[in-house]
C-alpha positions in Angstrom: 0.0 0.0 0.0 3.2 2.1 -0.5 3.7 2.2 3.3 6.7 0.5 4.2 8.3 3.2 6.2 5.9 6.0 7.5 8.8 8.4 7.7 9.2 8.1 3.8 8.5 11.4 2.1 8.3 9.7 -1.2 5.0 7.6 -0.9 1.5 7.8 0.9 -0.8 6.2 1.6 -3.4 5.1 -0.9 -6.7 7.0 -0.7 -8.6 4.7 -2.8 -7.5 1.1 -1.4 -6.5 2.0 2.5 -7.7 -0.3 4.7 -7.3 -2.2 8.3 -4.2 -4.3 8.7 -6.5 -7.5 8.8 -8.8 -7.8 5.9 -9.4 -10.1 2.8 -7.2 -7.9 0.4 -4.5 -7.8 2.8 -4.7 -11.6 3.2 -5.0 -12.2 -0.3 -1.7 -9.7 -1.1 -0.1 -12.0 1.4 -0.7 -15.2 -0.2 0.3 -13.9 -3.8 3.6 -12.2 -2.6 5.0 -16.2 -1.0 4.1 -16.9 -4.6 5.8 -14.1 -5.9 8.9 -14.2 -3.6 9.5 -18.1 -5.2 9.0 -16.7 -8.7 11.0 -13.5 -9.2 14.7 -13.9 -8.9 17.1 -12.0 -5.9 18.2 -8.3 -7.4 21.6 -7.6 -5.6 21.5 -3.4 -4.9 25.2 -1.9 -4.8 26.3 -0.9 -1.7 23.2 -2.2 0.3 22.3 -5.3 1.7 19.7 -7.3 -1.0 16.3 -6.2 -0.9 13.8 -9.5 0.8 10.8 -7.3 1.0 7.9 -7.4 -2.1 5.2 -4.9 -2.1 2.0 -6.0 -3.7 0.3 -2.7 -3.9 2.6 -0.5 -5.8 1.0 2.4 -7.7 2.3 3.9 -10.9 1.7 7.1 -12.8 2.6 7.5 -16.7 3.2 11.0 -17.8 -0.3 11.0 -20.3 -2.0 9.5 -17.6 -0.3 11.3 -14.7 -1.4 14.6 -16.3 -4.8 13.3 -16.9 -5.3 13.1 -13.0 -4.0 15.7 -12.3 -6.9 17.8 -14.3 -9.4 15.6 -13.0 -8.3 16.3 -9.4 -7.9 20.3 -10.4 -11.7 20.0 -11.9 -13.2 18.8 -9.1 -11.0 20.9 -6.3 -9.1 17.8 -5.1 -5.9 18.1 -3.6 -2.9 16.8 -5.1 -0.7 13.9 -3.5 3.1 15.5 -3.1 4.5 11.9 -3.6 2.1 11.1 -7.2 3.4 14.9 -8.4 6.8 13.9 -7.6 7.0 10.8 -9.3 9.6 9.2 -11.5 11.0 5.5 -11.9 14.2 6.6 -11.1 12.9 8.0 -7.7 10.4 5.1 -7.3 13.6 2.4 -7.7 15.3 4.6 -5.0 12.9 4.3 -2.5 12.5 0.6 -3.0 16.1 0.6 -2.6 16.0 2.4 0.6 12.9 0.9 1.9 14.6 -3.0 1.4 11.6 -3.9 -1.5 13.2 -6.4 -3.9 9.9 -6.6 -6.3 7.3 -4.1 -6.6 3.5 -5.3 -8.2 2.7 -2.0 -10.3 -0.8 -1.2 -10.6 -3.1 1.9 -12.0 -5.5 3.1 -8.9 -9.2 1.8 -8.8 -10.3 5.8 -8.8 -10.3 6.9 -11.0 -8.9 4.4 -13.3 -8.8 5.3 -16.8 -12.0 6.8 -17.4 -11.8 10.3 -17.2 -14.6 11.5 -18.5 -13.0 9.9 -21.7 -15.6 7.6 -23.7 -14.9 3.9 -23.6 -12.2 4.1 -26.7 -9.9 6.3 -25.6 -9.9 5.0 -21.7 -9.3 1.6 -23.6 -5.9 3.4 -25.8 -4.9 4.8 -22.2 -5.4 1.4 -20.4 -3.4 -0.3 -23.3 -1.0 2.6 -22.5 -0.3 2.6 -19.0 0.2 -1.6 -19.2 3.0 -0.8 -22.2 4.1 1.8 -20.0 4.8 -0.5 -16.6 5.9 -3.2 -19.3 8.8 -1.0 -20.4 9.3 -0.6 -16.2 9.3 -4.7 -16.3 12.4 -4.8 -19.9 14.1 -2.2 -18.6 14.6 -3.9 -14.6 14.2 -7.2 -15.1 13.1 -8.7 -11.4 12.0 -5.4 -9.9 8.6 -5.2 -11.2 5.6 -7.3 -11.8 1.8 -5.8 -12.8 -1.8 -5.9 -12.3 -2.3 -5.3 -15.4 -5.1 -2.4 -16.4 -8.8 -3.6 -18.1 -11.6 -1.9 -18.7 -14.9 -3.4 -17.4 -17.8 -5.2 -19.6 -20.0 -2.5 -20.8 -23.0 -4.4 -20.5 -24.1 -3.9 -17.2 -27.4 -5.9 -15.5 -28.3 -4.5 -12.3 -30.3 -1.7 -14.1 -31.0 -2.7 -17.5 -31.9 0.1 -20.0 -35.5 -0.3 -21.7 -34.6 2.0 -24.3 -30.8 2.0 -25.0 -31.2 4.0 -28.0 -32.2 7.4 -25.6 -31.0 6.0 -21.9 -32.2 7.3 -19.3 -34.7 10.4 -19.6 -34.6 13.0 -18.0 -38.7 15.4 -17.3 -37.3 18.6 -16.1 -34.5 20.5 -14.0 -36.0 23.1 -11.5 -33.6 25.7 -9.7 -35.6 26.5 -6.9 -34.6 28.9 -4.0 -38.5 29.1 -2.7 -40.9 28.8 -5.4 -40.3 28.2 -8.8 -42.0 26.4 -11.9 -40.7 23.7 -14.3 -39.7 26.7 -16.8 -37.5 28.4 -14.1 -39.4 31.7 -14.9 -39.4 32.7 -11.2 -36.2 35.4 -10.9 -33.2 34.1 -9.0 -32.0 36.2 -6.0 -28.1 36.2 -6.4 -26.1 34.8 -2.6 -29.5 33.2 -1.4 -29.4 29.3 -0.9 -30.5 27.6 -3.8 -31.2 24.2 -4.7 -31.0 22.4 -7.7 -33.8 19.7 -8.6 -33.2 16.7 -11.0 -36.6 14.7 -12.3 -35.7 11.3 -14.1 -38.8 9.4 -16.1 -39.1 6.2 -14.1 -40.3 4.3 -17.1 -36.8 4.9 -18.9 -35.4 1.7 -16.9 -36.6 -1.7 -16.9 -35.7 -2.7 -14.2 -35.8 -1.2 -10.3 -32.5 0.3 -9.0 -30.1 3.0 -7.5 -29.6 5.8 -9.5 -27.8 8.9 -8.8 -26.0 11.9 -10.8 -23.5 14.7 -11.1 -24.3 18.1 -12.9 -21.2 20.7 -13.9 -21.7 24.3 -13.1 -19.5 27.3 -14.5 -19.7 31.0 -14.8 -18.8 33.3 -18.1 -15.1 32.8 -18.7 -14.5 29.7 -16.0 -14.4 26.2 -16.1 -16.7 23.6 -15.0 -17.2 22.4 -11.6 -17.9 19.0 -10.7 -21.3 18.9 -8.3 -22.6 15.2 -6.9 -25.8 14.7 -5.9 -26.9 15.3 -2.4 -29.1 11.8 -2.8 -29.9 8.9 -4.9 -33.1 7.8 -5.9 -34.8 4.3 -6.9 -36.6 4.4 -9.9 -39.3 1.4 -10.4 -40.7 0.9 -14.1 -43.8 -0.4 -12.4 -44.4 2.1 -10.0 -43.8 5.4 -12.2 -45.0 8.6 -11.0 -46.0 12.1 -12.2 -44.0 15.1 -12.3 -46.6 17.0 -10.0 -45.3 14.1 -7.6 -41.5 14.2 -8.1 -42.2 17.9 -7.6 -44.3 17.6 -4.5 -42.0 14.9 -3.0 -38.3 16.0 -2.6 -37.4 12.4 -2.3 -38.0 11.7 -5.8 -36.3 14.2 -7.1 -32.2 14.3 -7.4 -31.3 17.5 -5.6 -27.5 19.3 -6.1 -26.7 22.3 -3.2 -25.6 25.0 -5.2 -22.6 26.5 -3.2 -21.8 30.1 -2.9 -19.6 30.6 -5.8 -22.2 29.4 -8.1 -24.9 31.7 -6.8 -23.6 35.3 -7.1 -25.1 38.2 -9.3 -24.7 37.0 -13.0 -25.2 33.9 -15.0 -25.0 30.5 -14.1 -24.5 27.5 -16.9 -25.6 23.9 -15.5 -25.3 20.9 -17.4 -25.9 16.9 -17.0 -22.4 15.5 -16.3 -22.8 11.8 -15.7 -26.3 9.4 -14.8 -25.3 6.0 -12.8 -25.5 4.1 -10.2 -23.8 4.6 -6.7 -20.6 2.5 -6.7 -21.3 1.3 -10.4 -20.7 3.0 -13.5 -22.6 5.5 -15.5 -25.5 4.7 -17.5 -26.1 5.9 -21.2 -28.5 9.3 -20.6 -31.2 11.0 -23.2 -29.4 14.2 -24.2 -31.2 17.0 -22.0 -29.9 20.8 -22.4 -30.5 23.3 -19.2 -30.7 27.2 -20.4 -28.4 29.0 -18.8 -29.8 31.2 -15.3 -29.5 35.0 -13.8 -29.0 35.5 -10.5 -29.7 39.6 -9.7 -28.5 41.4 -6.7 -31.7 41.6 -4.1 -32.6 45.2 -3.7 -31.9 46.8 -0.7 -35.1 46.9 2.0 -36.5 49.5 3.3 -37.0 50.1 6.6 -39.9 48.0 8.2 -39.8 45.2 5.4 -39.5 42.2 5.9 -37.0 39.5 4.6 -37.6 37.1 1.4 -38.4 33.8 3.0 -35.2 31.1 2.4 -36.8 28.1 1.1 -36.5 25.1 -1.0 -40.4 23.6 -1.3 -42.2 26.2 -3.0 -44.3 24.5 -5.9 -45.4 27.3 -9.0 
Protein backbone atom coordinates (compact mmCIF):
# COMPACT_ATOMS: atom_id res chain seq x y z
CA UNK A 1 0.00 0.00 0.00
CA UNK A 2 3.24 2.11 -0.47
CA UNK A 3 3.69 2.25 3.26
CA UNK A 4 6.68 0.49 4.22
CA UNK A 5 8.35 3.25 6.24
CA UNK A 6 5.88 6.02 7.48
CA UNK A 7 8.83 8.41 7.75
CA UNK A 8 9.15 8.14 3.76
CA UNK A 9 8.45 11.43 2.09
CA UNK A 10 8.30 9.68 -1.19
CA UNK A 11 4.99 7.58 -0.92
CA UNK A 12 1.48 7.80 0.85
CA UNK A 13 -0.84 6.17 1.58
CA UNK A 14 -3.38 5.11 -0.88
CA UNK A 15 -6.69 7.03 -0.68
CA UNK A 16 -8.64 4.69 -2.78
CA UNK A 17 -7.50 1.09 -1.44
CA UNK A 18 -6.47 1.96 2.45
CA UNK A 19 -7.66 -0.25 4.72
CA UNK A 20 -7.33 -2.17 8.27
CA UNK A 21 -4.23 -4.30 8.68
CA UNK A 22 -6.46 -7.45 8.75
CA UNK A 23 -8.79 -7.79 5.86
CA UNK A 24 -9.38 -10.10 2.75
CA UNK A 25 -7.19 -7.87 0.37
CA UNK A 26 -4.52 -7.79 2.77
CA UNK A 27 -4.67 -11.57 3.15
CA UNK A 28 -5.00 -12.20 -0.26
CA UNK A 29 -1.72 -9.73 -1.09
CA UNK A 30 -0.15 -11.96 1.42
CA UNK A 31 -0.70 -15.23 -0.24
CA UNK A 32 0.33 -13.95 -3.78
CA UNK A 33 3.60 -12.16 -2.63
CA UNK A 34 4.96 -16.21 -0.98
CA UNK A 35 4.14 -16.93 -4.59
CA UNK A 36 5.84 -14.14 -5.87
CA UNK A 37 8.91 -14.22 -3.62
CA UNK A 38 9.50 -18.12 -5.20
CA UNK A 39 8.96 -16.66 -8.74
CA UNK A 40 10.96 -13.55 -9.17
CA UNK A 41 14.74 -13.93 -8.89
CA UNK A 42 17.06 -12.04 -5.90
CA UNK A 43 18.19 -8.35 -7.37
CA UNK A 44 21.58 -7.61 -5.58
CA UNK A 45 21.49 -3.38 -4.87
CA UNK A 46 25.16 -1.85 -4.78
CA UNK A 47 26.34 -0.92 -1.67
CA UNK A 48 23.22 -2.16 0.33
CA UNK A 49 22.32 -5.29 1.70
CA UNK A 50 19.75 -7.27 -0.99
CA UNK A 51 16.26 -6.15 -0.90
CA UNK A 52 13.79 -9.49 0.79
CA UNK A 53 10.79 -7.34 0.97
CA UNK A 54 7.86 -7.42 -2.14
CA UNK A 55 5.24 -4.92 -2.13
CA UNK A 56 2.03 -6.05 -3.72
CA UNK A 57 0.35 -2.74 -3.91
CA UNK A 58 2.64 -0.51 -5.77
CA UNK A 59 1.00 2.43 -7.66
CA UNK A 60 2.25 3.93 -10.95
CA UNK A 61 1.71 7.12 -12.85
CA UNK A 62 2.60 7.54 -16.66
CA UNK A 63 3.23 11.02 -17.80
CA UNK A 64 -0.34 10.99 -20.30
CA UNK A 65 -2.04 9.50 -17.59
CA UNK A 66 -0.34 11.28 -14.69
CA UNK A 67 -1.44 14.59 -16.30
CA UNK A 68 -4.82 13.27 -16.94
CA UNK A 69 -5.31 13.07 -13.02
CA UNK A 70 -4.02 15.66 -12.33
CA UNK A 71 -6.89 17.78 -14.28
CA UNK A 72 -9.40 15.57 -13.00
CA UNK A 73 -8.32 16.32 -9.37
CA UNK A 74 -7.85 20.27 -10.37
CA UNK A 75 -11.68 19.98 -11.88
CA UNK A 76 -13.18 18.84 -9.07
CA UNK A 77 -11.02 20.94 -6.31
CA UNK A 78 -9.12 17.75 -5.13
CA UNK A 79 -5.93 18.06 -3.59
CA UNK A 80 -2.86 16.76 -5.13
CA UNK A 81 -0.70 13.94 -3.47
CA UNK A 82 3.05 15.47 -3.09
CA UNK A 83 4.53 11.90 -3.64
CA UNK A 84 2.10 11.08 -7.21
CA UNK A 85 3.41 14.88 -8.43
CA UNK A 86 6.84 13.95 -7.63
CA UNK A 87 6.97 10.79 -9.30
CA UNK A 88 9.63 9.25 -11.52
CA UNK A 89 10.97 5.51 -11.88
CA UNK A 90 14.19 6.64 -11.06
CA UNK A 91 12.87 8.05 -7.70
CA UNK A 92 10.44 5.07 -7.26
CA UNK A 93 13.62 2.39 -7.73
CA UNK A 94 15.34 4.58 -4.98
CA UNK A 95 12.92 4.26 -2.45
CA UNK A 96 12.54 0.64 -3.04
CA UNK A 97 16.13 0.56 -2.61
CA UNK A 98 16.05 2.37 0.62
CA UNK A 99 12.92 0.88 1.95
CA UNK A 100 14.57 -2.99 1.38
CA UNK A 101 11.60 -3.86 -1.55
CA UNK A 102 13.17 -6.43 -3.93
CA UNK A 103 9.89 -6.62 -6.25
CA UNK A 104 7.31 -4.11 -6.58
CA UNK A 105 3.53 -5.30 -8.21
CA UNK A 106 2.65 -1.99 -10.26
CA UNK A 107 -0.82 -1.23 -10.58
CA UNK A 108 -3.13 1.94 -12.01
CA UNK A 109 -5.50 3.11 -8.85
CA UNK A 110 -9.16 1.77 -8.79
CA UNK A 111 -10.30 5.77 -8.85
CA UNK A 112 -10.35 6.90 -10.97
CA UNK A 113 -8.86 4.38 -13.27
CA UNK A 114 -8.82 5.34 -16.76
CA UNK A 115 -11.99 6.78 -17.42
CA UNK A 116 -11.84 10.31 -17.20
CA UNK A 117 -14.59 11.47 -18.48
CA UNK A 118 -12.97 9.94 -21.65
CA UNK A 119 -15.59 7.61 -23.67
CA UNK A 120 -14.92 3.91 -23.58
CA UNK A 121 -12.18 4.15 -26.73
CA UNK A 122 -9.92 6.33 -25.64
CA UNK A 123 -9.91 4.98 -21.71
CA UNK A 124 -9.30 1.55 -23.59
CA UNK A 125 -5.89 3.38 -25.75
CA UNK A 126 -4.95 4.76 -22.17
CA UNK A 127 -5.41 1.38 -20.39
CA UNK A 128 -3.39 -0.28 -23.34
CA UNK A 129 -1.02 2.61 -22.48
CA UNK A 130 -0.25 2.56 -19.00
CA UNK A 131 0.19 -1.57 -19.19
CA UNK A 132 3.00 -0.82 -22.16
CA UNK A 133 4.11 1.78 -19.97
CA UNK A 134 4.77 -0.54 -16.62
CA UNK A 135 5.94 -3.24 -19.28
CA UNK A 136 8.85 -0.98 -20.36
CA UNK A 137 9.33 -0.61 -16.19
CA UNK A 138 9.27 -4.69 -16.30
CA UNK A 139 12.36 -4.81 -19.90
CA UNK A 140 14.15 -2.16 -18.56
CA UNK A 141 14.62 -3.88 -14.61
CA UNK A 142 14.23 -7.24 -15.10
CA UNK A 143 13.06 -8.66 -11.44
CA UNK A 144 12.03 -5.41 -9.86
CA UNK A 145 8.62 -5.17 -11.20
CA UNK A 146 5.61 -7.27 -11.82
CA UNK A 147 1.84 -5.79 -12.78
CA UNK A 148 -1.78 -5.93 -12.28
CA UNK A 149 -2.28 -5.35 -15.37
CA UNK A 150 -5.09 -2.40 -16.36
CA UNK A 151 -8.85 -3.61 -18.08
CA UNK A 152 -11.61 -1.94 -18.67
CA UNK A 153 -14.89 -3.40 -17.37
CA UNK A 154 -17.76 -5.23 -19.62
CA UNK A 155 -20.00 -2.48 -20.80
CA UNK A 156 -22.96 -4.38 -20.52
CA UNK A 157 -24.06 -3.87 -17.25
CA UNK A 158 -27.40 -5.88 -15.52
CA UNK A 159 -28.32 -4.54 -12.29
CA UNK A 160 -30.29 -1.69 -14.12
CA UNK A 161 -31.00 -2.66 -17.49
CA UNK A 162 -31.93 0.05 -20.01
CA UNK A 163 -35.45 -0.27 -21.69
CA UNK A 164 -34.60 1.98 -24.34
CA UNK A 165 -30.83 1.98 -25.00
CA UNK A 166 -31.22 3.99 -27.97
CA UNK A 167 -32.21 7.35 -25.65
CA UNK A 168 -30.97 6.02 -21.91
CA UNK A 169 -32.15 7.25 -19.28
CA UNK A 170 -34.69 10.38 -19.63
CA UNK A 171 -34.63 13.00 -17.97
CA UNK A 172 -38.67 15.40 -17.33
CA UNK A 173 -37.30 18.58 -16.08
CA UNK A 174 -34.48 20.47 -14.01
CA UNK A 175 -35.97 23.05 -11.46
CA UNK A 176 -33.60 25.67 -9.66
CA UNK A 177 -35.56 26.48 -6.94
CA UNK A 178 -34.62 28.89 -4.02
CA UNK A 179 -38.48 29.10 -2.68
CA UNK A 180 -40.92 28.82 -5.36
CA UNK A 181 -40.35 28.15 -8.82
CA UNK A 182 -42.02 26.38 -11.86
CA UNK A 183 -40.74 23.74 -14.29
CA UNK A 184 -39.75 26.65 -16.84
CA UNK A 185 -37.47 28.42 -14.13
CA UNK A 186 -39.37 31.68 -14.87
CA UNK A 187 -39.44 32.74 -11.21
CA UNK A 188 -36.19 35.35 -10.90
CA UNK A 189 -33.24 34.10 -9.00
CA UNK A 190 -31.99 36.17 -6.01
CA UNK A 191 -28.10 36.24 -6.41
CA UNK A 192 -26.09 34.85 -2.57
CA UNK A 193 -29.54 33.25 -1.44
CA UNK A 194 -29.39 29.32 -0.85
CA UNK A 195 -30.51 27.57 -3.80
CA UNK A 196 -31.15 24.15 -4.71
CA UNK A 197 -30.96 22.36 -7.69
CA UNK A 198 -33.79 19.67 -8.57
CA UNK A 199 -33.16 16.70 -10.98
CA UNK A 200 -36.63 14.67 -12.28
CA UNK A 201 -35.68 11.27 -14.06
CA UNK A 202 -38.77 9.38 -16.07
CA UNK A 203 -39.11 6.17 -14.13
CA UNK A 204 -40.29 4.27 -17.11
CA UNK A 205 -36.82 4.85 -18.86
CA UNK A 206 -35.39 1.67 -16.93
CA UNK A 207 -36.57 -1.66 -16.86
CA UNK A 208 -35.73 -2.73 -14.15
CA UNK A 209 -35.78 -1.15 -10.31
CA UNK A 210 -32.51 0.30 -9.00
CA UNK A 211 -30.15 3.00 -7.46
CA UNK A 212 -29.62 5.76 -9.48
CA UNK A 213 -27.82 8.93 -8.81
CA UNK A 214 -26.03 11.92 -10.84
CA UNK A 215 -23.45 14.67 -11.12
CA UNK A 216 -24.26 18.07 -12.88
CA UNK A 217 -21.20 20.75 -13.91
CA UNK A 218 -21.69 24.32 -13.13
CA UNK A 219 -19.51 27.27 -14.49
CA UNK A 220 -19.73 31.03 -14.82
CA UNK A 221 -18.82 33.28 -18.07
CA UNK A 222 -15.07 32.80 -18.66
CA UNK A 223 -14.49 29.71 -16.05
CA UNK A 224 -14.39 26.21 -16.05
CA UNK A 225 -16.71 23.59 -15.02
CA UNK A 226 -17.18 22.42 -11.57
CA UNK A 227 -17.90 18.99 -10.69
CA UNK A 228 -21.31 18.88 -8.29
CA UNK A 229 -22.63 15.19 -6.85
CA UNK A 230 -25.80 14.74 -5.94
CA UNK A 231 -26.94 15.34 -2.39
CA UNK A 232 -29.08 11.84 -2.76
CA UNK A 233 -29.93 8.87 -4.86
CA UNK A 234 -33.14 7.83 -5.91
CA UNK A 235 -34.78 4.25 -6.93
CA UNK A 236 -36.55 4.42 -9.91
CA UNK A 237 -39.30 1.40 -10.45
CA UNK A 238 -40.75 0.92 -14.09
CA UNK A 239 -43.83 -0.37 -12.40
CA UNK A 240 -44.45 2.06 -10.05
CA UNK A 241 -43.76 5.37 -12.16
CA UNK A 242 -45.01 8.62 -11.03
CA UNK A 243 -46.00 12.07 -12.24
CA UNK A 244 -43.98 15.12 -12.29
CA UNK A 245 -46.56 16.99 -9.98
CA UNK A 246 -45.27 14.10 -7.61
CA UNK A 247 -41.47 14.24 -8.06
CA UNK A 248 -42.15 17.94 -7.62
CA UNK A 249 -44.31 17.65 -4.51
CA UNK A 250 -41.97 14.89 -2.96
CA UNK A 251 -38.28 16.02 -2.65
CA UNK A 252 -37.41 12.39 -2.26
CA UNK A 253 -38.05 11.65 -5.82
CA UNK A 254 -36.33 14.17 -7.13
CA UNK A 255 -32.17 14.34 -7.36
CA UNK A 256 -31.30 17.51 -5.56
CA UNK A 257 -27.51 19.32 -6.11
CA UNK A 258 -26.68 22.32 -3.15
CA UNK A 259 -25.61 25.03 -5.19
CA UNK A 260 -22.58 26.48 -3.21
CA UNK A 261 -21.75 30.13 -2.89
CA UNK A 262 -19.57 30.63 -5.79
CA UNK A 263 -22.22 29.41 -8.09
CA UNK A 264 -24.95 31.72 -6.79
CA UNK A 265 -23.65 35.28 -7.07
CA UNK A 266 -25.13 38.19 -9.32
CA UNK A 267 -24.73 37.00 -13.03
CA UNK A 268 -25.23 33.92 -14.97
CA UNK A 269 -25.03 30.50 -14.10
CA UNK A 270 -24.51 27.55 -16.92
CA UNK A 271 -25.60 23.90 -15.52
CA UNK A 272 -25.33 20.87 -17.41
CA UNK A 273 -25.88 16.92 -17.01
CA UNK A 274 -22.36 15.50 -16.31
CA UNK A 275 -22.75 11.81 -15.69
CA UNK A 276 -26.34 9.41 -14.76
CA UNK A 277 -25.28 5.99 -12.75
CA UNK A 278 -25.46 4.05 -10.17
CA UNK A 279 -23.80 4.63 -6.69
CA UNK A 280 -20.64 2.55 -6.66
CA UNK A 281 -21.34 1.30 -10.37
CA UNK A 282 -20.67 2.97 -13.55
CA UNK A 283 -22.60 5.52 -15.53
CA UNK A 284 -25.49 4.67 -17.45
CA UNK A 285 -26.15 5.94 -21.17
CA UNK A 286 -28.47 9.30 -20.58
CA UNK A 287 -31.25 10.97 -23.20
CA UNK A 288 -29.37 14.19 -24.15
CA UNK A 289 -31.17 17.01 -22.00
CA UNK A 290 -29.94 20.80 -22.43
CA UNK A 291 -30.49 23.27 -19.23
CA UNK A 292 -30.73 27.25 -20.38
CA UNK A 293 -28.41 29.03 -18.82
CA UNK A 294 -29.83 31.24 -15.31
CA UNK A 295 -29.51 34.95 -13.84
CA UNK A 296 -29.03 35.48 -10.53
CA UNK A 297 -29.70 39.62 -9.70
CA UNK A 298 -28.48 41.36 -6.69
CA UNK A 299 -31.74 41.56 -4.08
CA UNK A 300 -32.62 45.25 -3.68
CA UNK A 301 -31.90 46.84 -0.68
CA UNK A 302 -35.06 46.93 2.00
CA UNK A 303 -36.54 49.46 3.29
CA UNK A 304 -37.03 50.05 6.60
CA UNK A 305 -39.86 48.00 8.20
CA UNK A 306 -39.78 45.23 5.40
CA UNK A 307 -39.47 42.16 5.92
CA UNK A 308 -36.97 39.49 4.63
CA UNK A 309 -37.64 37.10 1.35
CA UNK A 310 -38.42 33.77 3.01
CA UNK A 311 -35.22 31.07 2.43
CA UNK A 312 -36.82 28.13 1.14
CA UNK A 313 -36.48 25.06 -1.04
CA UNK A 314 -40.40 23.59 -1.32
CA UNK A 315 -42.15 26.18 -2.96
CA UNK A 316 -44.27 24.53 -5.86
CA UNK A 317 -45.37 27.26 -8.95
Amino acid sequence: MNKWDQKSRGHHACPTCYGPPSSRRGFLAGVGALGLAAAVPAVAVHGQTRPVLIDTHLHFYPPEYQKLWLGYEDARKQPHFPGQVAWTREKLIEDMDRNGIRTGILSVASTPGVWFDLGPAEAGRLARACNEYAADMMRDHPGRFGLFATRLKPRKRRPLGLAQPQTGVQVRGVEIVQCVQDVTNSVPLVADKATLVRLYLEPTSVSQPGQITAEIAWSRSGGGDTFLPALNSLRVDPGSPFSLREQREDIDKSLNFRLPAAAIGAGTLNLRISRIFQPGGGDLPAAAFNIAPVTFTAAPLLRSGQPPAPRCFAGVA
